[in-house]
MARDREN-58666 format. One record per atom (N, C-alpha, C): residue number from 0; residue in three letters; x, z, y. Coordinates in steps of 0.05 Angstrom, whole numbers, plus 32768, in hexadecimal, padded with zeros to 4 digits. Example, Ala and Ser with C-alpha at 12.3 -4.5 7.8 and 13.67 -1.06 7.14 Angstrom:
BEGIN
    n  res     u     w     v
    0  ala  8108  809C  7F8E
    0  ala  80F6  809C  7FA6
    0  ala  8108  809C  7FBE
    1  ser  8101  808E  7FD3
    1  ser  8111  808F  7FEB
    1  ser  8102  809D  8001
***
This chain:
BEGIN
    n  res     u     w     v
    0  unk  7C2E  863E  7DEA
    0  unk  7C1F  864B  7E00
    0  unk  7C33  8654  7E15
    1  unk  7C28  8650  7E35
    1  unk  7C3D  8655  7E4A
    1  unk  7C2F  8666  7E4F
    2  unk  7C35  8685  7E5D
    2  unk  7C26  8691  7E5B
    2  unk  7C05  8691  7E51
    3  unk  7BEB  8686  7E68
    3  unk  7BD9  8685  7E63
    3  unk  7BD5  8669  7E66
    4  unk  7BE0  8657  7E62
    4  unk  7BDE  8636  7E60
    4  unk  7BE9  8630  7E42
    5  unk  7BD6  8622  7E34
    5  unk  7BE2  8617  7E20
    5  unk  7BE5  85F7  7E20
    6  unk  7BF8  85EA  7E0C
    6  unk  7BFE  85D3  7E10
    6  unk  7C06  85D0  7DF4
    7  unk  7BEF  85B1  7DF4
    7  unk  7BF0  85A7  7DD6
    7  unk  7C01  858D  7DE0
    8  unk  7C13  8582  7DCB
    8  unk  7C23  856C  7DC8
    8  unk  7C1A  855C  7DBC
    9  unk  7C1E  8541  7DC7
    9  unk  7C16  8530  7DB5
    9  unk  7C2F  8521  7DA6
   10  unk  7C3B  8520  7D8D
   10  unk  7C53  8521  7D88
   10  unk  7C4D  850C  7D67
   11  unk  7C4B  84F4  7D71
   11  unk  7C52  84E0  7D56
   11  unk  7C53  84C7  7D62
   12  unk  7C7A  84C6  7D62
   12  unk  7C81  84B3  7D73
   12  unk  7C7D  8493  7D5E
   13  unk  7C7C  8493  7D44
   13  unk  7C79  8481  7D32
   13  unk  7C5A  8475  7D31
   14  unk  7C4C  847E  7D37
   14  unk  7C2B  8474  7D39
   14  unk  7C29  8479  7D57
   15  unk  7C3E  8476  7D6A
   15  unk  7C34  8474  7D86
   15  unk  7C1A  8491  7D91
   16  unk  7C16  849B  7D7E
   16  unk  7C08  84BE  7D8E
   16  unk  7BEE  84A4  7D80
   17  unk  7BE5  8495  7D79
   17  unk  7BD0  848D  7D69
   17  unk  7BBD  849F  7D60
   18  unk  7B9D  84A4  7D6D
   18  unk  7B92  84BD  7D6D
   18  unk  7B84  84AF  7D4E
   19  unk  7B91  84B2  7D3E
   19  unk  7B80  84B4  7D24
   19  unk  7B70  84D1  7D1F
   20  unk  7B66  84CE  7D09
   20  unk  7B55  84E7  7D00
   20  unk  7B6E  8500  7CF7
   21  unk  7B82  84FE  7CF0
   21  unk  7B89  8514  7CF5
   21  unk  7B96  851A  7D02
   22  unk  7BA3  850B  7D1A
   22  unk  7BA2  850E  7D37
   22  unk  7B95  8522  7D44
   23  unk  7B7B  8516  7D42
   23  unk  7B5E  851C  7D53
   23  unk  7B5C  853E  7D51
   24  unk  7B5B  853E  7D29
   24  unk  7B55  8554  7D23
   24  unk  7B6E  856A  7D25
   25  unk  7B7C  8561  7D2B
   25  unk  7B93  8572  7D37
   25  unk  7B8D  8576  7D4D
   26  unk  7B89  8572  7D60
   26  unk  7B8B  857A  7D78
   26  unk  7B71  858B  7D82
   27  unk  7B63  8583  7D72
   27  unk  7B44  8591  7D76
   27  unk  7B49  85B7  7D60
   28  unk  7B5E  85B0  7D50
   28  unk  7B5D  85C9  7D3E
   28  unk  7B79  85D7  7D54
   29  unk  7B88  85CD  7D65
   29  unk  7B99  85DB  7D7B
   29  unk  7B8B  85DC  7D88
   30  unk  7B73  85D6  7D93
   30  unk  7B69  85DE  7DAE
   30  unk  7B57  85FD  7DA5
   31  unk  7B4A  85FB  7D8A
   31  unk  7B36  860E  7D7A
   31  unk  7B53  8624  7D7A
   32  unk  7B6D  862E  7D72
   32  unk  7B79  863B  7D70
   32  unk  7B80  8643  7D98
   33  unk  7B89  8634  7DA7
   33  unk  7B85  8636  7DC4
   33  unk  7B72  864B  7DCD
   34  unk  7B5A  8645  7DC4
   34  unk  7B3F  864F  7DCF
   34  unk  7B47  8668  7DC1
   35  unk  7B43  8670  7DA7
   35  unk  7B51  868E  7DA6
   35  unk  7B64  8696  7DA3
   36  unk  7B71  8694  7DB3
   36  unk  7B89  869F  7DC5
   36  unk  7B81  869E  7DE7
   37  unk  7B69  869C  7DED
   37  unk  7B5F  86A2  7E02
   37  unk  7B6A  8698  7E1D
   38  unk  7B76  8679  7E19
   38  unk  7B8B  8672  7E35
   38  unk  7B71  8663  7E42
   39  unk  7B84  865F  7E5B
   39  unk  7B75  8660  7E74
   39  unk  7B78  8648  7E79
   40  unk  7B85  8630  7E70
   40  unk  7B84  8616  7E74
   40  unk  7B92  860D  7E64
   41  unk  7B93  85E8  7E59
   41  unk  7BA9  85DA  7E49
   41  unk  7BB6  85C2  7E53
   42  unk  7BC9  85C3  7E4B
   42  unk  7BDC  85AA  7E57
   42  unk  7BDA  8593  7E36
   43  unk  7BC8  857C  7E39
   43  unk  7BD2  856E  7E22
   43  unk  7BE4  8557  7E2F
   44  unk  7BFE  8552  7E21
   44  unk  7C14  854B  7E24
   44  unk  7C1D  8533  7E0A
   45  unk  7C2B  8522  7E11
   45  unk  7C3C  8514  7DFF
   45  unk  7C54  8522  7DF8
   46  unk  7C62  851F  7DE9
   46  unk  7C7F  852D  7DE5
   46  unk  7C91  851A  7DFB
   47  unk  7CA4  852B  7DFF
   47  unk  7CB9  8524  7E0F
   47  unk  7CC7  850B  7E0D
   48  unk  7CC8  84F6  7E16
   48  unk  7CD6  84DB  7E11
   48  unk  7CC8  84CD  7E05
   49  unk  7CB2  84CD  7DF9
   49  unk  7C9F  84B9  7DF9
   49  unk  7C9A  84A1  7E05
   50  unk  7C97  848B  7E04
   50  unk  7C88  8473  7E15
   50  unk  7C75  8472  7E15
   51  unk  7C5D  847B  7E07
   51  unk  7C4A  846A  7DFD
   51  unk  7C3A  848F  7DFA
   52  unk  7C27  8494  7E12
   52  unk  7C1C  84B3  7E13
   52  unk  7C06  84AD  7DF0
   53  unk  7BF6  8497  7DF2
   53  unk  7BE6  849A  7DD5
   53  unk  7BDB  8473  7DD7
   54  unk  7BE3  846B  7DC1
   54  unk  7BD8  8452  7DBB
   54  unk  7BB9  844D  7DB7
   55  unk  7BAA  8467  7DB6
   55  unk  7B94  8467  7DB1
   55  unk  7B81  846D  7D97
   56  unk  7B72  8466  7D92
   56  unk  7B66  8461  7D7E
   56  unk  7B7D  8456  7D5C
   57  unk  7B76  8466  7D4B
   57  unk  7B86  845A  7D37
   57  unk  7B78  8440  7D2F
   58  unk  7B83  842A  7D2D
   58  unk  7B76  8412  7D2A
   58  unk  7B74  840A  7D0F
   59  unk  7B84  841C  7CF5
   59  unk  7B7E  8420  7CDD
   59  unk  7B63  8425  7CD8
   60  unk  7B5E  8439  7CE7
   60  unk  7B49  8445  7CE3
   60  unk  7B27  843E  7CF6
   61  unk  7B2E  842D  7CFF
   61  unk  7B10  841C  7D08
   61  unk  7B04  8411  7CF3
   62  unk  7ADE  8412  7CFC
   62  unk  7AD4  8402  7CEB
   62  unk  7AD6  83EB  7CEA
   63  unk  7ACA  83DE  7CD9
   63  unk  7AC4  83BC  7CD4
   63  unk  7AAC  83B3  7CDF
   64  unk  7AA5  839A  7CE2
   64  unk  7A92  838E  7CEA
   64  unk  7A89  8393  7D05
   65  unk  7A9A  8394  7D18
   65  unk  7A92  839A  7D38
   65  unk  7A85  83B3  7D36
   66  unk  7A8A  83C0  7D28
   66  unk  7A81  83DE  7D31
   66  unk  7A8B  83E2  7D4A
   67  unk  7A85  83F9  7D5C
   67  unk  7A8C  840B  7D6A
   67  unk  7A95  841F  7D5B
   68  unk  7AB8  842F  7D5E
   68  unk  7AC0  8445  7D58
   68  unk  7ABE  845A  7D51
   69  unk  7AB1  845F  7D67
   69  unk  7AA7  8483  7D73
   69  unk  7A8D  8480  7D69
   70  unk  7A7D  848C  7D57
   70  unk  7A6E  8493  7D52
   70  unk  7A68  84B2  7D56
   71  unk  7A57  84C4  7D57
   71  unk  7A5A  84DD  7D57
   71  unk  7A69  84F3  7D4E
   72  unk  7A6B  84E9  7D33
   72  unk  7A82  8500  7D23
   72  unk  7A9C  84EE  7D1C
   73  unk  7AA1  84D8  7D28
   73  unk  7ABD  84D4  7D2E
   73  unk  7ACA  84E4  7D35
   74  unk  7AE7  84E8  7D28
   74  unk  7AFB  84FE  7D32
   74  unk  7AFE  84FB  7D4D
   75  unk  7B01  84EC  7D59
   75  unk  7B07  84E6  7D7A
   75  unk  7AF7  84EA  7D85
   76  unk  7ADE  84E1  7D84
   76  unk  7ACB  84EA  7D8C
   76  unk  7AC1  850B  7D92
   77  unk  7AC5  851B  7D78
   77  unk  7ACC  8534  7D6E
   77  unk  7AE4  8538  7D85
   78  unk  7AF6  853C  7D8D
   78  unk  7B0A  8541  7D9A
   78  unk  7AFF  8535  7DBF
   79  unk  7AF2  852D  7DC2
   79  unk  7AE9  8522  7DD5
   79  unk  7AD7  853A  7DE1
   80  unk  7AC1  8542  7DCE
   80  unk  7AAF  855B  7DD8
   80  unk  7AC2  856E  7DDD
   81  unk  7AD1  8572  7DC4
   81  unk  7AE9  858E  7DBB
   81  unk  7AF3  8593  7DE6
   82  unk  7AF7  857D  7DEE
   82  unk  7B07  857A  7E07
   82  unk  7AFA  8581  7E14
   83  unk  7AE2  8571  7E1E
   83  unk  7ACD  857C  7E32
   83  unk  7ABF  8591  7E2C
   84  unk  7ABC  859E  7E15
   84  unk  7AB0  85B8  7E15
   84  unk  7AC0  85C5  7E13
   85  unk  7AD9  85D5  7E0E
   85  unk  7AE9  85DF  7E15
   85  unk  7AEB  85F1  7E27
   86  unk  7AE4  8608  7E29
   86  unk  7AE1  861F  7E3D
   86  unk  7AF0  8620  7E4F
   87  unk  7B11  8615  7E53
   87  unk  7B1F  8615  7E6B
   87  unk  7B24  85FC  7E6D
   88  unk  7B30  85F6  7E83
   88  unk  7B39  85DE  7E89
   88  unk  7B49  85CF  7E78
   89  unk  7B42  85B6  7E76
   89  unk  7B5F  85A1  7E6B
   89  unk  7B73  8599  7E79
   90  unk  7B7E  8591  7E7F
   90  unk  7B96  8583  7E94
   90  unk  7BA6  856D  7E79
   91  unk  7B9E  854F  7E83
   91  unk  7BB7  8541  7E78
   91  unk  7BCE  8531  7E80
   92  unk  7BE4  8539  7E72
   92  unk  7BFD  8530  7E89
   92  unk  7C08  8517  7E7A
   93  unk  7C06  8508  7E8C
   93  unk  7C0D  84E5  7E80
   93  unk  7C23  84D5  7E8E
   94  unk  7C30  84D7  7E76
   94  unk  7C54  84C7  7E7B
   94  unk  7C4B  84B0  7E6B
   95  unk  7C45  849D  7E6A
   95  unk  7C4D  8483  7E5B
   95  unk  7C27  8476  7E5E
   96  unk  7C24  8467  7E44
   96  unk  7C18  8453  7E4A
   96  unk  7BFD  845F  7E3A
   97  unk  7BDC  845C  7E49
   97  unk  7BD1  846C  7E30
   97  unk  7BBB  8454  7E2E
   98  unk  7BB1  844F  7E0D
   98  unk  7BA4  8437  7E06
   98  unk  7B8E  8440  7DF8
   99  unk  7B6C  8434  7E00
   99  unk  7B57  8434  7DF4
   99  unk  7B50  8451  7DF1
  100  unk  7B46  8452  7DD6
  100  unk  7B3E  8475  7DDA
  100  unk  7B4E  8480  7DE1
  101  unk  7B69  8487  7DE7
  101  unk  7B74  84A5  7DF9
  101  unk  7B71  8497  7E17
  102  unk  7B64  8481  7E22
  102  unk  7B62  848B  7E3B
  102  unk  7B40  8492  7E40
  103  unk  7B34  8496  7E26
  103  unk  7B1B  849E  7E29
  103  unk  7B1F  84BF  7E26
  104  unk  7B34  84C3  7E17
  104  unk  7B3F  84E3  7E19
  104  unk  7B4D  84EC  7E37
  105  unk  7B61  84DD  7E3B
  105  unk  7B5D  84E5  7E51
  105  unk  7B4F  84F2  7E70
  106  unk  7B3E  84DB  7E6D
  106  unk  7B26  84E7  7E84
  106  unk  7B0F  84F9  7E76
  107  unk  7B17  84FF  7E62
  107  unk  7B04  8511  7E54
  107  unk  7B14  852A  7E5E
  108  unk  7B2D  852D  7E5B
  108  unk  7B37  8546  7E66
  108  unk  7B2A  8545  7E88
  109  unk  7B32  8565  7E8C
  109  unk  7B26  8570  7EAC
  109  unk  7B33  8563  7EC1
  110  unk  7B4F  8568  7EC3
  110  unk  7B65  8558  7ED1
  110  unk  7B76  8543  7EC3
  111  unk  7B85  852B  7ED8
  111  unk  7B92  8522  7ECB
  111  unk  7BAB  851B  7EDA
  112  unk  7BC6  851A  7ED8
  112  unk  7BDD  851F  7EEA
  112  unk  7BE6  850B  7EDC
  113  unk  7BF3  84EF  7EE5
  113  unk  7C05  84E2  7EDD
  113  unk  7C21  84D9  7EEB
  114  unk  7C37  84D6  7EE1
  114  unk  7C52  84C1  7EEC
  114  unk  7C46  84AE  7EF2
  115  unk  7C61  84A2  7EFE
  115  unk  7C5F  847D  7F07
  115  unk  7C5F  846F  7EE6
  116  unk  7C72  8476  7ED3
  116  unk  7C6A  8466  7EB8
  116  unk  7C50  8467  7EAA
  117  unk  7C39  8477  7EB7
  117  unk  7C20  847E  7EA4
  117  unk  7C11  845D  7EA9
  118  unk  7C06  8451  7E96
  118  unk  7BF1  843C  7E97
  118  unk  7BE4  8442  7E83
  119  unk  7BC5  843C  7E8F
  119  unk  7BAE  8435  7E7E
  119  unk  7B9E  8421  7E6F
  120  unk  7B96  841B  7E5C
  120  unk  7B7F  8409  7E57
  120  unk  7B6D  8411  7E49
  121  unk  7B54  840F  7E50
  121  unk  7B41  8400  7E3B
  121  unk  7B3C  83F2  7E25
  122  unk  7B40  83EB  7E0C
  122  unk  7B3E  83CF  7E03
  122  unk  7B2A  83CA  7DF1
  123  unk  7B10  83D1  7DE8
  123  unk  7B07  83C4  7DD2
  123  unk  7B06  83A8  7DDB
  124  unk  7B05  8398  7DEB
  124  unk  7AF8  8375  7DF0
  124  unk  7B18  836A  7DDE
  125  unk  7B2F  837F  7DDD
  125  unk  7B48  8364  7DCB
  125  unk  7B37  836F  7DB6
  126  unk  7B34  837D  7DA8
  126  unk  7B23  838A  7D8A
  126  unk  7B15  837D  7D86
  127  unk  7B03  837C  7D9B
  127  unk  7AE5  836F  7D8D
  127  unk  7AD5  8380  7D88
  128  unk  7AD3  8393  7D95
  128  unk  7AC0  83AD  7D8E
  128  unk  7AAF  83BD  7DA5
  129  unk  7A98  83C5  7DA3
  129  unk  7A8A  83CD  7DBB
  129  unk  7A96  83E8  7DC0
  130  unk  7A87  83FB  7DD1
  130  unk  7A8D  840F  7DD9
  130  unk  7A7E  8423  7DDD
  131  unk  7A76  843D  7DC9
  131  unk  7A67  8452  7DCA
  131  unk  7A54  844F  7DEC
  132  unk  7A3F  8456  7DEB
  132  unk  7A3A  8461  7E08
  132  unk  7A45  847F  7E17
  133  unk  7A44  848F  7E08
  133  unk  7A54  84AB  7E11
  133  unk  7A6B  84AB  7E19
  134  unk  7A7D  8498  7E14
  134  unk  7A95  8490  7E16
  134  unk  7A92  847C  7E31
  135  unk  7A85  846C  7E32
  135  unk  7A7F  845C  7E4E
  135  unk  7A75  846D  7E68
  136  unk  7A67  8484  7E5F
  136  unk  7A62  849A  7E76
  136  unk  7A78  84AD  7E74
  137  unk  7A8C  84AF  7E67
  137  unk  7AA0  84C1  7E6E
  137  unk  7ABE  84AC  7E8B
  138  unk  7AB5  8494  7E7E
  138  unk  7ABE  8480  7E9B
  138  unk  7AB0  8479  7EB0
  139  unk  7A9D  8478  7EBA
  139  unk  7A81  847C  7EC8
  139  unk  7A87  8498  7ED6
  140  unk  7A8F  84A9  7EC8
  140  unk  7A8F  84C7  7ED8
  140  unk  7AAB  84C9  7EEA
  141  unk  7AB9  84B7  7EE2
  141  unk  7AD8  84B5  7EF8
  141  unk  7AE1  8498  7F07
  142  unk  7ACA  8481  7F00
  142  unk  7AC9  8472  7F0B
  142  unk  7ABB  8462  7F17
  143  unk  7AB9  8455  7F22
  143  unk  7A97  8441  7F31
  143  unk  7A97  842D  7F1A
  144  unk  7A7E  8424  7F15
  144  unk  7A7D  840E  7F09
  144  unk  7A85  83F6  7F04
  145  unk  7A8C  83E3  7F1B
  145  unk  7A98  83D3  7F1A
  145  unk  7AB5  83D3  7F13
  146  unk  7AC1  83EB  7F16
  146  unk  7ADE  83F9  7F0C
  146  unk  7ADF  83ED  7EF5
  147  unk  7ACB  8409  7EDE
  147  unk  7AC8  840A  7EC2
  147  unk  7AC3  83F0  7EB6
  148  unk  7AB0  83DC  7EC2
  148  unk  7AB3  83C6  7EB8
  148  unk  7AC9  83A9  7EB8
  149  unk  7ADD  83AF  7ECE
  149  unk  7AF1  83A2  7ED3
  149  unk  7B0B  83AC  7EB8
  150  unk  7B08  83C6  7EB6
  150  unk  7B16  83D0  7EA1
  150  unk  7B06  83C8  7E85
  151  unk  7AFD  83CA  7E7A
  151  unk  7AF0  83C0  7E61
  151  unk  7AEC  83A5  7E61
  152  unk  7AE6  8390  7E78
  152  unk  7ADE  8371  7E6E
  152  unk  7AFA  8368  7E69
  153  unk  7B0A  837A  7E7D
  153  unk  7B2E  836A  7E7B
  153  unk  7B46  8375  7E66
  154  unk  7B3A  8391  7E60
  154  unk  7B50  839E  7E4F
  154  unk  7B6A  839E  7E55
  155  unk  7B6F  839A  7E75
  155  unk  7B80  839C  7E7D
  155  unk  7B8E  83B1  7E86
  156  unk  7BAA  83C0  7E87
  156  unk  7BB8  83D2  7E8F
  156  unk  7BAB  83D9  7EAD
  157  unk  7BAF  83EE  7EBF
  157  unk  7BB4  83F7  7ED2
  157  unk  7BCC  840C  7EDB
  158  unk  7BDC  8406  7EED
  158  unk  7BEE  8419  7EE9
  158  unk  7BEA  8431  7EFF
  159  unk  7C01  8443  7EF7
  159  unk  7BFB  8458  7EFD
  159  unk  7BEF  845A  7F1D
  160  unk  7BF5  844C  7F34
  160  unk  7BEB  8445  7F4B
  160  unk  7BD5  8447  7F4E
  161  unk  7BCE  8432  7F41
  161  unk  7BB0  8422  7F3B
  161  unk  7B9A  8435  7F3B
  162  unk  7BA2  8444  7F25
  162  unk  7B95  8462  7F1A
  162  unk  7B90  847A  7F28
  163  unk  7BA8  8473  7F3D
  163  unk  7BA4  8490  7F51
  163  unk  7B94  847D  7F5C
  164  unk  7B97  8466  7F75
  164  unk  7B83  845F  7F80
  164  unk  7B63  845B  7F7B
  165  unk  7B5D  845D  7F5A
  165  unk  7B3F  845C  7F57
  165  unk  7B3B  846F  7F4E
  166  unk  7B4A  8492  7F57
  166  unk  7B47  84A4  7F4E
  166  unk  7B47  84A4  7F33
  167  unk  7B54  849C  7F20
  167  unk  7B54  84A0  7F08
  167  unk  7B62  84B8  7EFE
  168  unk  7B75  84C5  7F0D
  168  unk  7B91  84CE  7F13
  168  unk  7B7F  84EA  7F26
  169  unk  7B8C  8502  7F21
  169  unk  7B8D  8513  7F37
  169  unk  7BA0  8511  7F4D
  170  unk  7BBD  8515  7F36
  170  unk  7BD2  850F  7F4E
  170  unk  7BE8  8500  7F35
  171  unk  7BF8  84EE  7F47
  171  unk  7C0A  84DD  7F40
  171  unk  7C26  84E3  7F50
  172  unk  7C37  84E8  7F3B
  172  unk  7C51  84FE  7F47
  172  unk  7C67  84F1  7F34
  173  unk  7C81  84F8  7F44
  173  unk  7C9A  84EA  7F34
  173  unk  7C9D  84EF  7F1E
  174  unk  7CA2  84E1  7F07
  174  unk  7CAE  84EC  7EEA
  174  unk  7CBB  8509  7EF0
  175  unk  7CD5  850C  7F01
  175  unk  7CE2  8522  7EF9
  175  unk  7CD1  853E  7EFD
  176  unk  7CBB  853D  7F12
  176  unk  7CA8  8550  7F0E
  176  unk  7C8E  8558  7F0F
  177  unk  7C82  853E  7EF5
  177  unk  7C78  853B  7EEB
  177  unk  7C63  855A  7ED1
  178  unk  7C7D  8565  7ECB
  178  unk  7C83  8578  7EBA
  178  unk  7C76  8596  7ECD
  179  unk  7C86  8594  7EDF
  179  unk  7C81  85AF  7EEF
  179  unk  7C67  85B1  7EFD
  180  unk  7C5B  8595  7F0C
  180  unk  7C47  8597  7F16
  180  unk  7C36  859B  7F0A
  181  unk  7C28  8590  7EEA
  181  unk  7C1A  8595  7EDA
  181  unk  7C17  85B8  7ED1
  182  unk  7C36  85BF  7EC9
  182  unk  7C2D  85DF  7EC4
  182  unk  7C28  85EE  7ED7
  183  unk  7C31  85E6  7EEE
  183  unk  7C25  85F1  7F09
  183  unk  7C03  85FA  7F10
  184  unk  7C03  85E4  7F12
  184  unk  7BE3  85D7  7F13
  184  unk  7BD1  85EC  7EFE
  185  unk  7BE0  85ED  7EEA
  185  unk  7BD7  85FD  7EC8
  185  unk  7BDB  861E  7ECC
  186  unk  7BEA  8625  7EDA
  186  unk  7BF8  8637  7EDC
  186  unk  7BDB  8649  7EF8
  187  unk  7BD7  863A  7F07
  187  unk  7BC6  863D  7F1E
  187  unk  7BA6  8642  7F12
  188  unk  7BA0  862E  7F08
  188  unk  7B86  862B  7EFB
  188  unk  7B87  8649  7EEB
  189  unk  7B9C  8647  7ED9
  189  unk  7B94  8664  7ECB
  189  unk  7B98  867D  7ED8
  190  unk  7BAA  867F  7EF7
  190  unk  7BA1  869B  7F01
  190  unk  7B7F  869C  7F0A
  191  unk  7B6E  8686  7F0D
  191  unk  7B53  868A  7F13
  191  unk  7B3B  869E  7EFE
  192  unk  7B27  869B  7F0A
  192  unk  7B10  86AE  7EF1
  192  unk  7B0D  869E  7EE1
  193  unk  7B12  86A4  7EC1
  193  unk  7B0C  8693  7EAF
  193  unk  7AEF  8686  7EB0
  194  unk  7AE6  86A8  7EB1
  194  unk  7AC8  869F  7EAC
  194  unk  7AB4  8689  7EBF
  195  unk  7AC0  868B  7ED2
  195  unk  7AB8  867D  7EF1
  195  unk  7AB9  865D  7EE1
  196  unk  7AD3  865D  7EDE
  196  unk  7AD9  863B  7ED5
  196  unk  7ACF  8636  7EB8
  197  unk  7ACB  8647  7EAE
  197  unk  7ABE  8638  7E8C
  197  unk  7AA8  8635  7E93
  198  unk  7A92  8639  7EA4
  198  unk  7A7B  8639  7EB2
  198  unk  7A76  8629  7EBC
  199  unk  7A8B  8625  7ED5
  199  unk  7A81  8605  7EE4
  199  unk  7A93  85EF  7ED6
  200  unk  7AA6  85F7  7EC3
  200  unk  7AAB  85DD  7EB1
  200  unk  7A8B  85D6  7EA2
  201  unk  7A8B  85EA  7E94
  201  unk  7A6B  85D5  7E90
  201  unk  7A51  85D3  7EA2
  202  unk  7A59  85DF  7EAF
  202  unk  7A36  85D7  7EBC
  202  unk  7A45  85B9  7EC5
  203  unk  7A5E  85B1  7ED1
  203  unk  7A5E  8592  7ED4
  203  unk  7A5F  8582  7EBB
  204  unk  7A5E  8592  7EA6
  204  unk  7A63  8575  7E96
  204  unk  7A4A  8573  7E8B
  205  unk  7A3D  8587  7E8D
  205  unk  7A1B  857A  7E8E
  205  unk  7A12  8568  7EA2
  206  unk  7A17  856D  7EB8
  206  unk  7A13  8563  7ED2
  206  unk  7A18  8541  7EC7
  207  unk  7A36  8541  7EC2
  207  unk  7A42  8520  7EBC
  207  unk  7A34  851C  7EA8
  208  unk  7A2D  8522  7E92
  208  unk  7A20  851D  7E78
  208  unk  7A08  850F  7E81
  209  unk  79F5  851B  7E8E
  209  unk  79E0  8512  7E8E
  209  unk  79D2  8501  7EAA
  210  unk  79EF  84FD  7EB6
  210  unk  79F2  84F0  7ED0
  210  unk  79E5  84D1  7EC6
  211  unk  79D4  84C7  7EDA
  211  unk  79BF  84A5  7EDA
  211  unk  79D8  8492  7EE0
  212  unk  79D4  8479  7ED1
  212  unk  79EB  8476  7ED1
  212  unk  79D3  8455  7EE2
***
């Protein structure tokens, strides 16, 4: 904890930050310890020198037979609400490359700040696997349609550019301060009224939730 900003790491350079289930449930049981301790915003982060911000989905751990993933009480899924309901803000800061479900985590957080090394994808179409609907409206809520579907039919990367230009990105800033602008940003948010922002954080994510798609 930085003063009133906390910041969870994402730190398992051997499984690539791979959001398995006890990944997931780590980060959802740091955000539950966050919340009381009463901070005013979070920075989720890769560890320092990383390439690779989260490979995504543990691919051990998918079902069989063309399931879709995310089912409701999927851990990620679980960590997904954990994010958007979350009384203060998220902020996530992305150095390296983020794949399949963490870039569904990503835009699940409030803000998102990346370097020039941050890239995205999509991928169930290399898997073979569909894709929750709640999960398709949490890309719908930061992108136009024809976007979201250019990213899912192709499973192709976008880089960090790309991302600021289809607003995927709040702001896109040099690696070296990368670091500062994020706790900045964190640092700002938490001199505001808590209560003000845990309020209209959700009244929009009802708003997006139940947005006609």
């Amino acid at each position: 904890v930085l003063g009133q900003v906390g910041v969870i790491i994402l730190d398992d350079e051997r499984r690539r930050n791979a959001l398995s289930a006890q990944m997931a449930n780590g980060i959802v049981a740091a955000l539950e310890g966050l919340r009381a301790e009463g901070v005013r915003a979070v920075v989720l982060r890769a560890a320092a020198g990383l390439h690779v911000w989260s490979a995504g989905q543990d691919i051990d751990e998918l079902p069989g037979g063309g399931r879709g993933p995310l089912t409701y009480n999927d851990p990620l899924e679980q960590l997904l609400r954990a994010i958007r309901t979350f009384p203060a803000p998220v902020i996530a800061m992305v150095r390296g490359s983020v794949w399949g479900g963490a870039f569904d985590l990503v835009l699940s957080c409030d803000v998102l700040i990346a370097d020039e090394t941050a890239t995205f994808a999509i991928t169930p179409a290399n898997l073979g696997l569909p894709y929750n609907t709640t999960g398709l409206l949490h890309f719908l809520g930061r992108l136009p349609m024809n976007l979201t579907k250019e990213l899912f039919f192709t499973a192709t990367p976008i880089d960090a550019q790309k991302a600021k230009e289809w607003l995927v990105l709040n702001h896109l800033v040099g690696s070296p301060e990368l670091e500062s602008v994020t706790l900045d940003l964190a640092a700002t948010i938490a001199s505001k009224s808590p209560l003000a922002i845990a309020v209209i954080k959700e009244q929009l994510r009802v708003l997006a939730d139940f947005q006609p798609i």
